[in-house]
Backbone as JSON, one array per atom type, in Angstrom:
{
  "sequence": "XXXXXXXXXXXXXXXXXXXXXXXXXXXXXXXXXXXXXXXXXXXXXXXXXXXXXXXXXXXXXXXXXXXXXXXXXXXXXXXXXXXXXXXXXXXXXXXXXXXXXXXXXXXXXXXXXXXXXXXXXXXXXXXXXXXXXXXXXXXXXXXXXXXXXXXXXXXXXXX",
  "N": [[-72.99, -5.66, 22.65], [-69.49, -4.27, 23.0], [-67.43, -2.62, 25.19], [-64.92, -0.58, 26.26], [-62.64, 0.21, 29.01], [-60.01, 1.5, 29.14], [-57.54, 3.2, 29.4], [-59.17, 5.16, 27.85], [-62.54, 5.6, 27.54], [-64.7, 3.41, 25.35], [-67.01, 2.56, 22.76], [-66.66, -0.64, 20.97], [-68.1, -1.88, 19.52], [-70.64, -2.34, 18.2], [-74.27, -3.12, 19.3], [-74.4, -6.48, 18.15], [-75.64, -9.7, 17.25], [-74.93, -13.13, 18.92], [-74.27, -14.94, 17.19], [-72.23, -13.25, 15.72], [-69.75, -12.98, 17.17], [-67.54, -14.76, 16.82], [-64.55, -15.18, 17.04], [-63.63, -12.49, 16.97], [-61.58, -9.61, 18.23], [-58.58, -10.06, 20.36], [-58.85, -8.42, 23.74], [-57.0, -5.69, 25.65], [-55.53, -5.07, 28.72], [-54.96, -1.13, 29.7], [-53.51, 1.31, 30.95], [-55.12, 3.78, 32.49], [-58.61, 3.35, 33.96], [-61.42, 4.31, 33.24], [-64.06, 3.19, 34.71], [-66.43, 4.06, 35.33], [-67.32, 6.05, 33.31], [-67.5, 4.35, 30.52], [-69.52, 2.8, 31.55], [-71.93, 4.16, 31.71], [-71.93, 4.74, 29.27], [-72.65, 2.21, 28.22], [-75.03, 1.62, 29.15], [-76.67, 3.98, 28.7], [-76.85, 3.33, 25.62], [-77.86, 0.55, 26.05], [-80.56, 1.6, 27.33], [-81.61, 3.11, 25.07], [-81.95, 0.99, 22.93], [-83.56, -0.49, 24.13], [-85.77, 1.07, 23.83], [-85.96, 1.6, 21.56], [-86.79, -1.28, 20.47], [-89.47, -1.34, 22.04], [-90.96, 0.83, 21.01], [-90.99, -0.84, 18.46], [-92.59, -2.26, 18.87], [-91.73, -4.62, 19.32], [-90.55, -7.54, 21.45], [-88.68, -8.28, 24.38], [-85.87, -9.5, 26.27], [-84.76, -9.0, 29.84], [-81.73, -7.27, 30.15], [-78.62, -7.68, 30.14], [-75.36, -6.54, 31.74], [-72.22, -7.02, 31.51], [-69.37, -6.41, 33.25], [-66.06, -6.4, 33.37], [-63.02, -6.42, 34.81], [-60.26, -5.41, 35.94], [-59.02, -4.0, 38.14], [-59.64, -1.07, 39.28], [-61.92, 2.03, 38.91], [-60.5, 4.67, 37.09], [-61.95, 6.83, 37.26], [-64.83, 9.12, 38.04], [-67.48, 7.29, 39.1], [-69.26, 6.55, 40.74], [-71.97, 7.37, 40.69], [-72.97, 6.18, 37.75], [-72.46, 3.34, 38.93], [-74.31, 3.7, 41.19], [-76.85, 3.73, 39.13], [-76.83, 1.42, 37.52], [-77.07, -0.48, 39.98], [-79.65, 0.31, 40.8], [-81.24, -0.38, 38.89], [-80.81, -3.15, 38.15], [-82.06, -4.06, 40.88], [-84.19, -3.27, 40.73], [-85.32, -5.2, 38.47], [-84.76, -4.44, 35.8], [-82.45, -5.01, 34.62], [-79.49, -7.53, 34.51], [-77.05, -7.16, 36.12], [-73.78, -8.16, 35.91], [-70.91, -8.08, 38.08], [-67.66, -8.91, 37.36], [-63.93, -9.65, 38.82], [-61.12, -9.75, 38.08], [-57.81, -10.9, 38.54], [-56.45, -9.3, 41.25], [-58.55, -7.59, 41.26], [-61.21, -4.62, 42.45], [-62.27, -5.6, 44.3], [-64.41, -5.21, 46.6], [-65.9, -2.69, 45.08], [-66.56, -3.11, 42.34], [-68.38, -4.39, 43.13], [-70.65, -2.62, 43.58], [-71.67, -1.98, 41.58], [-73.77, -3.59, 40.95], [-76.6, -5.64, 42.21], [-75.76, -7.79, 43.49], [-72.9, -9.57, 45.0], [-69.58, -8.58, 43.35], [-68.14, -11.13, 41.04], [-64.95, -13.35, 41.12], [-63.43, -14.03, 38.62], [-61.57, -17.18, 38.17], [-58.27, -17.67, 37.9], [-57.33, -17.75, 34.85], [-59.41, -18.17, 33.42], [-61.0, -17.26, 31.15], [-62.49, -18.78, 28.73], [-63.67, -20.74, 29.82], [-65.78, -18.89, 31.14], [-67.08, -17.53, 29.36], [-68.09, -19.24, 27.96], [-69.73, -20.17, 29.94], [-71.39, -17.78, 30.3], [-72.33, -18.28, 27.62], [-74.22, -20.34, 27.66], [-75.85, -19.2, 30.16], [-77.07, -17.53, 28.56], [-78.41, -18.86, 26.35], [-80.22, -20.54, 28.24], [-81.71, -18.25, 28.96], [-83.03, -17.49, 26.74], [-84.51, -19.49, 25.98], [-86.41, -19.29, 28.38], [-90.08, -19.14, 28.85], [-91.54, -16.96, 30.08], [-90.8, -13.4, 31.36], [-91.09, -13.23, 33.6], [-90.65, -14.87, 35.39], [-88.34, -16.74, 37.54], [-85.47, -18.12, 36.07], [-83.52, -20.45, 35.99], [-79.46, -20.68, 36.7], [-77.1, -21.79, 34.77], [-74.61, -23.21, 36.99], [-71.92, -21.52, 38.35], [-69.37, -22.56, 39.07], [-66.65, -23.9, 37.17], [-65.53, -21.28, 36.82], [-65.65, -19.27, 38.24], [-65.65, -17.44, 41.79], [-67.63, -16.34, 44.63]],
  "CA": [[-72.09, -4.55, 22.39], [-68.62, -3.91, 23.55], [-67.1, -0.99, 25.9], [-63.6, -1.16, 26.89], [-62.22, 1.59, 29.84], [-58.42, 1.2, 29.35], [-56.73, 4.07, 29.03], [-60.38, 5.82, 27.88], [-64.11, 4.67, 27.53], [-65.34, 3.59, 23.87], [-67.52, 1.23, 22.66], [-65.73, -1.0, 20.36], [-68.68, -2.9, 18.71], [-72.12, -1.91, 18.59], [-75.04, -4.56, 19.29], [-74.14, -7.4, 17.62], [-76.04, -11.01, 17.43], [-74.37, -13.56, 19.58], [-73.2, -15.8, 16.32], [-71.45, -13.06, 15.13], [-69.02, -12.54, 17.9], [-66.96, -15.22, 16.85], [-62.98, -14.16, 15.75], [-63.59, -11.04, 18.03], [-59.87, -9.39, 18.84], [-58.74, -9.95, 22.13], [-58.81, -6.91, 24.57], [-55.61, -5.89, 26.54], [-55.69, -3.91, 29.87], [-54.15, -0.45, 28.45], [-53.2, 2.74, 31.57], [-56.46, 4.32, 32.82], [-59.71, 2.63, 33.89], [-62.67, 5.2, 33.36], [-65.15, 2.53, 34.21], [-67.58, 4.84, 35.39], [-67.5, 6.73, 31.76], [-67.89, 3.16, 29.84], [-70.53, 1.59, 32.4], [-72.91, 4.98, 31.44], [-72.14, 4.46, 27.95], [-73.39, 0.98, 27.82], [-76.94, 2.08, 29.89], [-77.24, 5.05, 27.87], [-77.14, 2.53, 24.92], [-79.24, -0.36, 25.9], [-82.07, 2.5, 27.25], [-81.89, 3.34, 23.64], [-82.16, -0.17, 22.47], [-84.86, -0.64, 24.63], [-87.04, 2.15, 23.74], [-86.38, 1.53, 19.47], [-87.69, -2.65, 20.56], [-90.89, -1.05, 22.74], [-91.22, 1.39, 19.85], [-90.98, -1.23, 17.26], [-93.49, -3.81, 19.96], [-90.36, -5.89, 20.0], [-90.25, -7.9, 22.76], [-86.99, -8.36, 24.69], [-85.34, -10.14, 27.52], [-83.96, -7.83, 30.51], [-80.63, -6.93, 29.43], [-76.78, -7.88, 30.47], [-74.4, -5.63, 31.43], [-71.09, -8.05, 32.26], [-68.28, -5.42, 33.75], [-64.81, -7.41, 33.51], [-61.81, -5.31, 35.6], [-58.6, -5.78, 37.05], [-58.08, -2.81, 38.98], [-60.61, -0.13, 40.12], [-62.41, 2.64, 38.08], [-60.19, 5.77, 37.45], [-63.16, 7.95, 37.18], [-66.24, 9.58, 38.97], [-68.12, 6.24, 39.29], [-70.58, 6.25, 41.71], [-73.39, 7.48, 39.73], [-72.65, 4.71, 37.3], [-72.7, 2.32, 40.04], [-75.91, 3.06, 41.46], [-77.93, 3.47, 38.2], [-76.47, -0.49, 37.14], [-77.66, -1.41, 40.76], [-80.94, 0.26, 40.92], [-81.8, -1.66, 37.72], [-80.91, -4.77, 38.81], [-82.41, -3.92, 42.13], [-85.2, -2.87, 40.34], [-85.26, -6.76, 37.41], [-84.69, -4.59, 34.44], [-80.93, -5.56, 34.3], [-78.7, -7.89, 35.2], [-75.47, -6.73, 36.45], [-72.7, -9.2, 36.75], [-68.99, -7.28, 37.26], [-66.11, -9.59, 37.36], [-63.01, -9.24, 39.09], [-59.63, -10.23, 37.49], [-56.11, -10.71, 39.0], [-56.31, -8.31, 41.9], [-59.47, -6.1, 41.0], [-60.75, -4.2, 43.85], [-64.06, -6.68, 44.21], [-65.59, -3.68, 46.5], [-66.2, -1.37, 44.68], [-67.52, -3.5, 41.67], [-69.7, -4.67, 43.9], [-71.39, -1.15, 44.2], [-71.98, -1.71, 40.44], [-74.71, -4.71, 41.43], [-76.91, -5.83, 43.85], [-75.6, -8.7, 44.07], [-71.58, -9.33, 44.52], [-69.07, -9.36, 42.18], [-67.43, -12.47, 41.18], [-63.47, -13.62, 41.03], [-62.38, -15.05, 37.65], [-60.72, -17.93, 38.53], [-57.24, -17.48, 37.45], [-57.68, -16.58, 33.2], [-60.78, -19.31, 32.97], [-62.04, -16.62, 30.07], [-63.61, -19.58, 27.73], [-65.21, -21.04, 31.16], [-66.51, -17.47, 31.81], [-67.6, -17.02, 28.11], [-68.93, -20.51, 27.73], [-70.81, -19.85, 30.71], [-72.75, -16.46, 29.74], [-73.96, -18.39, 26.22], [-75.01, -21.16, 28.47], [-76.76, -19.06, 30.68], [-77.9, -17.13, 27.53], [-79.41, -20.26, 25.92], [-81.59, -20.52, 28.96], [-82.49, -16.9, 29.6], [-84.3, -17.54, 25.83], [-85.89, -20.4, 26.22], [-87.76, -19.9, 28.48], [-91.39, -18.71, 28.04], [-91.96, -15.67, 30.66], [-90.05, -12.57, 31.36], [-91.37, -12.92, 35.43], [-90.15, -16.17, 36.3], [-87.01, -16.75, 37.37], [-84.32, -18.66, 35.44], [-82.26, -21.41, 36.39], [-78.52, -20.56, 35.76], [-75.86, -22.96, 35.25], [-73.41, -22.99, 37.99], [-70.22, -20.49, 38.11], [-68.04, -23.43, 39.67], [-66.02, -23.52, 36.41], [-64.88, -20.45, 36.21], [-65.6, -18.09, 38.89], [-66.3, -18.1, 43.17], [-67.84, -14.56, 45.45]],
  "C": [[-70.89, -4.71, 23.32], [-68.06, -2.68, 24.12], [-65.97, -1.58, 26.42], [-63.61, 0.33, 27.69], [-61.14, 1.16, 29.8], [-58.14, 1.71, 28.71], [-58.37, 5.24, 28.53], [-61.31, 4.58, 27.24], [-64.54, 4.76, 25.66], [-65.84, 2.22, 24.01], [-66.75, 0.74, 21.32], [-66.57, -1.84, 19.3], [-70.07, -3.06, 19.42], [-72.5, -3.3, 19.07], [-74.74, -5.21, 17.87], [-75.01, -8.96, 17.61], [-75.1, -12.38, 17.61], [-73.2, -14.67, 18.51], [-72.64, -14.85, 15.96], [-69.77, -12.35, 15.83], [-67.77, -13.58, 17.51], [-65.63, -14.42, 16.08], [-63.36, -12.9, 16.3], [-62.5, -10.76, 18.51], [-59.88, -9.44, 20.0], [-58.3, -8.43, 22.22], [-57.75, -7.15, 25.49], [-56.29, -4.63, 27.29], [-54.36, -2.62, 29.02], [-54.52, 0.74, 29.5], [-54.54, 2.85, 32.63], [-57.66, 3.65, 33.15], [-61.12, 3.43, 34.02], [-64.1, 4.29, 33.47], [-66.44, 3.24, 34.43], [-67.97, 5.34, 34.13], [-68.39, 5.37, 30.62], [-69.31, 2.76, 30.13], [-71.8, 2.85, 32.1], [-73.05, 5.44, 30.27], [-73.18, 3.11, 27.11], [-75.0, 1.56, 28.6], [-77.28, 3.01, 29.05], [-77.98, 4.28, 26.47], [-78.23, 1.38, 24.87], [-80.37, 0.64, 26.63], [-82.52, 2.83, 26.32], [-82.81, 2.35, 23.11], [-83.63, -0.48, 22.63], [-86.45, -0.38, 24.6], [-87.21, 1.83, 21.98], [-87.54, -0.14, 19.73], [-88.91, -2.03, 21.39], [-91.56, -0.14, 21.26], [-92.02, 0.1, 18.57], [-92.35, -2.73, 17.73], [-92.71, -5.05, 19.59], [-90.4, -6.2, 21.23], [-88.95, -8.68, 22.86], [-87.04, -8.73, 26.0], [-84.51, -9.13, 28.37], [-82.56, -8.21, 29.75], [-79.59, -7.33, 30.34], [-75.84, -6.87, 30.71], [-73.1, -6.79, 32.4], [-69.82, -6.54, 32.28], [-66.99, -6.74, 34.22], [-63.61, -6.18, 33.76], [-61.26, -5.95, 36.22], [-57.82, -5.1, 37.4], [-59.71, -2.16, 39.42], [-60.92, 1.21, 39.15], [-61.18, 3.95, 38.59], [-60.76, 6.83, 37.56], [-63.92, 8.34, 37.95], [-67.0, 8.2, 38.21], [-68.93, 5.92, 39.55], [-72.04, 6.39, 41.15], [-73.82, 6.36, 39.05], [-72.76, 3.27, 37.85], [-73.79, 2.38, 39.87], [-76.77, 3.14, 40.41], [-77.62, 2.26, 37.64], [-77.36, -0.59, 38.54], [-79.1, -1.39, 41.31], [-81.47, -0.25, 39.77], [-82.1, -2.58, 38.0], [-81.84, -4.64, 39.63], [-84.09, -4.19, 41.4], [-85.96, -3.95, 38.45], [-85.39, -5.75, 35.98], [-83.19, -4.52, 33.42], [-80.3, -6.33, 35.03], [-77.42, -7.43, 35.25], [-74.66, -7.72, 36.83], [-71.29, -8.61, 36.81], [-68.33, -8.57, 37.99], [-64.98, -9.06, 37.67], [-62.19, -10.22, 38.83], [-58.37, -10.16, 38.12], [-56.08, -9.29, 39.98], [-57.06, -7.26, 41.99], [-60.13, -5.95, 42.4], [-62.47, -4.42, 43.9], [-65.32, -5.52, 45.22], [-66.6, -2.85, 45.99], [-66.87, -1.64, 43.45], [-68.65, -4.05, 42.3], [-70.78, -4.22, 43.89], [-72.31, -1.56, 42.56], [-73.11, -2.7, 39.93], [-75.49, -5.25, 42.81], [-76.95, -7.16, 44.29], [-73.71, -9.24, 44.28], [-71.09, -9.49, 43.85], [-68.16, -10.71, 42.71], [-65.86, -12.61, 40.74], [-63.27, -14.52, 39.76], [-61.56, -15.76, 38.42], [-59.58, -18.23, 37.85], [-57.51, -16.91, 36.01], [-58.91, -17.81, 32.79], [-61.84, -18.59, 32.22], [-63.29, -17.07, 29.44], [-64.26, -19.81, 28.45], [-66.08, -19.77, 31.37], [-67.65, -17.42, 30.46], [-68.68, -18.41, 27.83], [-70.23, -20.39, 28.48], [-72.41, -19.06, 30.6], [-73.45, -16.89, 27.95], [-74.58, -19.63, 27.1], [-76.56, -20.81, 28.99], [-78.29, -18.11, 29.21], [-79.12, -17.59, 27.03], [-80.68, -20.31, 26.84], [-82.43, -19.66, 29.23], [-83.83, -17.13, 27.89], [-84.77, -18.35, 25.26], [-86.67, -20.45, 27.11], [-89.3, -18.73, 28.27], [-92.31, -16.97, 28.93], [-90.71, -14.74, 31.26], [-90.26, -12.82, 33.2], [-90.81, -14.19, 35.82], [-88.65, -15.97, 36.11], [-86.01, -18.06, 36.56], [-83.16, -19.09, 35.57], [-81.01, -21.21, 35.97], [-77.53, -21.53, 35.88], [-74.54, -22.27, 36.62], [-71.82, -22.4, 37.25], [-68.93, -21.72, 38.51], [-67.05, -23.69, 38.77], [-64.88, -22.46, 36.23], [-64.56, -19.17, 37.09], [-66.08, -18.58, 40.71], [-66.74, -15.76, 43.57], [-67.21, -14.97, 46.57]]
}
């Protein structure tokens, strides 16, 4: 799924399956950054998700939440923060936020428990290439408890 905060919070494109993202419009930075609003849109959503696949005895791989910013949330945040980082904290999300051209790497930080990372200049496709990379491996392999080798960020991103 997609969530943009620029200018206000919407999701822009429910869950989707990863081939059909291709030809996806690009996203422009646009006033406002409510990422707090967005970032408790997407959790609200995959808790949903989560509960229809347990419901349905779907089994599922912890979940993604990638936060991409290039500035600092204009909103009440913090909440938002710590329920992304007690997830993570707690292996039933990964949190990765990304900071872009000047974002205020702080404070996404808060939004993981582990830091965020620096796009390296606009190295988007490296970024994007990356997360089906690591994708690929998160579902092959064969247990939800082990951990999972990821390809290296050196491409595209440094903390």
């Amino acid at each position: 799924a997609v969530y943009t905060a620029g200018g206000s919070a919407d999701c822009i494109q429910s869950f989707i399956g990863v081939d059909q993202v291709a030809g996806f419009a690009p996203l422009y930075a646009d006033g406002e950054t409510p990422l707090g609003q967005a970032t408790r849109m997407a959790l609200d959503d995959l808790e949903a998700r989560k509960a229809s696949y347990r419901d349905a005895g779907v089994p599922y791989y912890q979940p993604w939440l990638v936060l991409i910013s290039d500035g600092a949330p204009s909103d009440a945040w913090q909440d938002a923060a710590q329920r992304a980082r007690a997830l993570a904290a707690e292996r039933q999300l990964v949190s990765l936020p990304i900071g872009v051209a000047g974002a205020d790497l702080a404070v996404l930080s808060q939004f993981s428990s582990k830091p965020a990372v620096t796009l390296d200049g606009l190295k988007f496709r490296e970024l994007f290439q990356w997360l089906s990379a690591s994708m690929a491996r998160v579902s092959a392999s064969t247990s939800s408890d082990a951990l999972v080798q990821l390809p290296s960020m050196d491409s595209w991103g440094s903390i």
